[in-house]
C-alpha positions in Angstrom: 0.0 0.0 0.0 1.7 3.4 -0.9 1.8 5.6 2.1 0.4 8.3 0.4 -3.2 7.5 1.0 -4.0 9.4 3.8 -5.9 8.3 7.3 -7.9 10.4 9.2 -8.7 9.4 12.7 -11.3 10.7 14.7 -11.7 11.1 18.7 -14.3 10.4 21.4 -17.0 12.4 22.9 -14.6 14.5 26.0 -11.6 13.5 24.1 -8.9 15.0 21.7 -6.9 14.0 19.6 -4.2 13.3 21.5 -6.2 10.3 22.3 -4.4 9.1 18.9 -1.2 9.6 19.8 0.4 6.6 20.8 -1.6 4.6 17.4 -0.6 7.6 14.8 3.3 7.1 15.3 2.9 3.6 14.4 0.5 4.1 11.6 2.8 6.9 10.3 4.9 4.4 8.5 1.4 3.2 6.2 -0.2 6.3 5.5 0.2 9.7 6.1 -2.3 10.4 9.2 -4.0 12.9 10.7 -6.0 13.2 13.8 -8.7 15.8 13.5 -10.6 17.8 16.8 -14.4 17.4 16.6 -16.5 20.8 16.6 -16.8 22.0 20.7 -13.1 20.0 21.8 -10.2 20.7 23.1 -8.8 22.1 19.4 -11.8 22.0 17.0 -14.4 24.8 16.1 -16.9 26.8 18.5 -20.4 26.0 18.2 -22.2 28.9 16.8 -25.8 27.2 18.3 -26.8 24.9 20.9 -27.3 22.2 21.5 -25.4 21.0 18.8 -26.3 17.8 16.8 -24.9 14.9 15.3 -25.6 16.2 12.2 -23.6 19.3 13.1 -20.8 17.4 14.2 -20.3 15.6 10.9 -21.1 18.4 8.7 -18.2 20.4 10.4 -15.9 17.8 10.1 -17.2 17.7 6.3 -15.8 21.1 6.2 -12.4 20.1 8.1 -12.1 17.5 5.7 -12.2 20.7 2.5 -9.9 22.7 4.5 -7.6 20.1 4.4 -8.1 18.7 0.6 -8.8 15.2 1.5 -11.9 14.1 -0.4 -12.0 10.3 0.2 -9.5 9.2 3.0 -9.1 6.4 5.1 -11.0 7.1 8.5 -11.0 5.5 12.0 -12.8 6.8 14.4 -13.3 5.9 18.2 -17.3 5.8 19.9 -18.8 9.5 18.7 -15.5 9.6 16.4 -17.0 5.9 14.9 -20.4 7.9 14.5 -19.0 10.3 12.3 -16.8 8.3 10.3 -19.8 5.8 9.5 -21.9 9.2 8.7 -19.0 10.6 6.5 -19.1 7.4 4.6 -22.9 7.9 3.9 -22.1 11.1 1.9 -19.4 9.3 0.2 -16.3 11.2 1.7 -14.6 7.7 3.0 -12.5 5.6 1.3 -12.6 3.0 4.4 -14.0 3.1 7.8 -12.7 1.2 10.7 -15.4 2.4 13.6 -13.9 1.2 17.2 -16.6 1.1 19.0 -19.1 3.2 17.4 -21.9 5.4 19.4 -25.3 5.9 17.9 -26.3 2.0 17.8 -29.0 2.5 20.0 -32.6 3.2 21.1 -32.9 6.8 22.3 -33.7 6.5 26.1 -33.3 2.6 26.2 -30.5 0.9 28.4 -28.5 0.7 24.6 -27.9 4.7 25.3 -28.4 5.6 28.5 -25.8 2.7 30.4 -23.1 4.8 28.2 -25.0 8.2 29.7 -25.0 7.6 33.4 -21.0 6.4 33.0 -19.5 9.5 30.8 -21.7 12.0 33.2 -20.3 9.7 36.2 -16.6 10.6 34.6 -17.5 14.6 34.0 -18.7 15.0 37.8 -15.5 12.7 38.9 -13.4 14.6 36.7 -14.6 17.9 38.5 -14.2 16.8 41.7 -10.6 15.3 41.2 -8.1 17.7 41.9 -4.9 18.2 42.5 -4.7 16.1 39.3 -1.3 15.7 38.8 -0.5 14.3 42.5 -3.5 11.8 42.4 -2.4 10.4 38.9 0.7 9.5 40.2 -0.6 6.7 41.6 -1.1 3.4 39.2 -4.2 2.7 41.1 -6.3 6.0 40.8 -5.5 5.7 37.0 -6.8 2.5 36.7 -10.1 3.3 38.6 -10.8 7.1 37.3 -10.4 5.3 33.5 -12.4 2.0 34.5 -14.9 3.1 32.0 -12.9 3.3 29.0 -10.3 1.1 29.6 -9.2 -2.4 31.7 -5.3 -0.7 32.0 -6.4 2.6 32.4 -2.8 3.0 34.3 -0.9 2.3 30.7 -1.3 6.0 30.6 1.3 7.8 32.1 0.3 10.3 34.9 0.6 12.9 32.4 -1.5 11.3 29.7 -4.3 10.9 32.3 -3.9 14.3 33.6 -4.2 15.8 29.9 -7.4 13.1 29.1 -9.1 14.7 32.7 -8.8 18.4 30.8 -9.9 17.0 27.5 -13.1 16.2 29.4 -13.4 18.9 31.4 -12.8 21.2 28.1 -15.3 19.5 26.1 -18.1 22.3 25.6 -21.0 19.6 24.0 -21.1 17.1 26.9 -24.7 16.9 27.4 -25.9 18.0 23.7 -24.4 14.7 22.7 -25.4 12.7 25.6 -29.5 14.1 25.2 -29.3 13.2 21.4 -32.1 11.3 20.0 -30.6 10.7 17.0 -28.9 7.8 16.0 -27.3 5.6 13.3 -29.7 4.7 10.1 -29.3 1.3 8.4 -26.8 2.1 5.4 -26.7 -0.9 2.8 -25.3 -1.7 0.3 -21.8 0.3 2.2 -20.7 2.5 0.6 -16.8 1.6 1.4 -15.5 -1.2 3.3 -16.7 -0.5 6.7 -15.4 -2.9 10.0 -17.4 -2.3 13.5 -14.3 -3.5 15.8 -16.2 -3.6 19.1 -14.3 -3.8 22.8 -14.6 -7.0 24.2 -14.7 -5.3 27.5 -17.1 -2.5 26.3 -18.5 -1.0 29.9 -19.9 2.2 27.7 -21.6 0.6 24.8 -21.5 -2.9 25.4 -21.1 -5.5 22.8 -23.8 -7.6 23.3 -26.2 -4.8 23.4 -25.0 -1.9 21.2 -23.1 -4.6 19.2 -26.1 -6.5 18.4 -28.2 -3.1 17.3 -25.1 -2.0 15.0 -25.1 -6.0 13.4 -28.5 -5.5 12.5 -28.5 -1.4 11.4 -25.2 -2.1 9.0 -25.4 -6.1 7.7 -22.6 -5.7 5.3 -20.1 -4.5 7.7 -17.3 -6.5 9.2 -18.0 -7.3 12.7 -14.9 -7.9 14.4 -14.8 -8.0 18.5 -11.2 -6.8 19.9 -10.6 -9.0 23.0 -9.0 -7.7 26.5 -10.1 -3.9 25.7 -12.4 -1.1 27.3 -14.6 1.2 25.3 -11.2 3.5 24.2 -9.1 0.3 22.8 -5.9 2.6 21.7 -5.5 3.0 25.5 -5.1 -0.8 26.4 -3.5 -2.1 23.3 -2.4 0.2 20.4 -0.8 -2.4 18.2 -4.5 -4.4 18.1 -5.8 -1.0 17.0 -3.3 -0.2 14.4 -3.6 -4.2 13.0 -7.3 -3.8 12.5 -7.0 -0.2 10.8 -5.0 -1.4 8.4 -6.8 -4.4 7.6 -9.6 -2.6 6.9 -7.7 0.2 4.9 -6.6 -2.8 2.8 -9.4 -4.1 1.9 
């Protein structure tokens, strides 16, 4: 594959992209890759009215995807990033989508959505409550439990890295437009590019037998890989399973 063909990933609802850090350097060497903000992050655009919508969210990223001349690349993206990506590839801007985990496969106020609700607005009031950061994220212990969630190793991340995901959250401007949604992700078939829902075996957020199952029957088509030993944010607990099944797809 020539490394030209560009990669776009895409973050998590409280995240950033330096969520992507760790996978990007060793994608680097198979495409060139870029990690993109999502509109009301740490690093993307400012709302202009509220709440904000899905719909929003993708066409803004649309727009990032103009500013930056890429008209079908490669894109992964991670829960509300996987949203996106799959909605991208519905208006034909994708040449791939590898969707870890992907929100949106859901009721609106069933247990499919709201188990995911209660947990990130769980990790927002933790979050606000947690300081000093920096000393209590020294310890291998508190990282692991503040990042139970999203993660089984939550203490892979350095003290630093969980310090800088507590202020991605805390920055993130579109908490509860996203979590209040009721929209969600409409059957697409035939695909309109290879698409592969790799789901976290150890999903606590969206949970593969229950969002898993909704997204099976929404997108038939779709490759429906499930990564083992990994939380709802996979790249945290094992980067080199995340970059394997990136490629794959990209491959295909």
């Amino acid at each position: 594959m020539a490394r030209t063909e560009p990669l776009v990933l895409l973050h998590g609802l409280g995240m950033s992209p330096r969520v992507w850090d760790g996978v990007q350097l060793l994608l680097q060497p198979h495409h060139e890759v870029l990690a993109l903000a999502t509109m009301g992050h740490r690093g993307g655009s400012v709302p202009t009215r509220r709440p904000v919508t899905i719909a929003d969210l993708v066409a803004d990223m649309e727009r990032s995807l103009d500013e930056h001349g890429l008209q079908r690349p490669h894109i992964a993206g991670n829960s509300l990033g996987g949203w996106i990506a799959i909605e991208l590839a519905r208006r034909g801007r994708a040449r791939s989508v590898s969707a870890l985990s992907p929100a949106g496969f859901w009721s609106p106020g069933t247990d499919e959505q709201m188990i995911g609700v209660r947990k990130i607005r769980r990790a927002v009031r933790t979050a606000r409550l947690g300081k000093p950061l920096p000393f209590t994220m020294r310890s291998r212990r508190v990282r692991r439990f503040a990042l139970r969630d999203v993660a089984v190793h939550g203490d892979r991340l350095t003290p630093t890295q969980a310090v800088g995901a507590t202020v991605d959250l805390l920055a993130c401007t579109i908490v509860e437009d996203v979590l209040t949604t009721d929209e969600t992700i409409a059957p697409l078939d035939p695909l309109p590019c290879p698409i592969t829902l790799a789901w976290s075996g150890e999903d606590a957020v969206v949970p593969v037998d229950l969002n898993g199952a909704v997204a099976r029957r929404t997108l038939p088509r779709a490759r429906f890989d499930v990564l083992p030993g990994v939380g709802h944010v996979p790249m945290i607990d094992d980067p080199g399973l995340v970059v394997r099944t990136i490629l794959d797809t990209a491959e295909r």
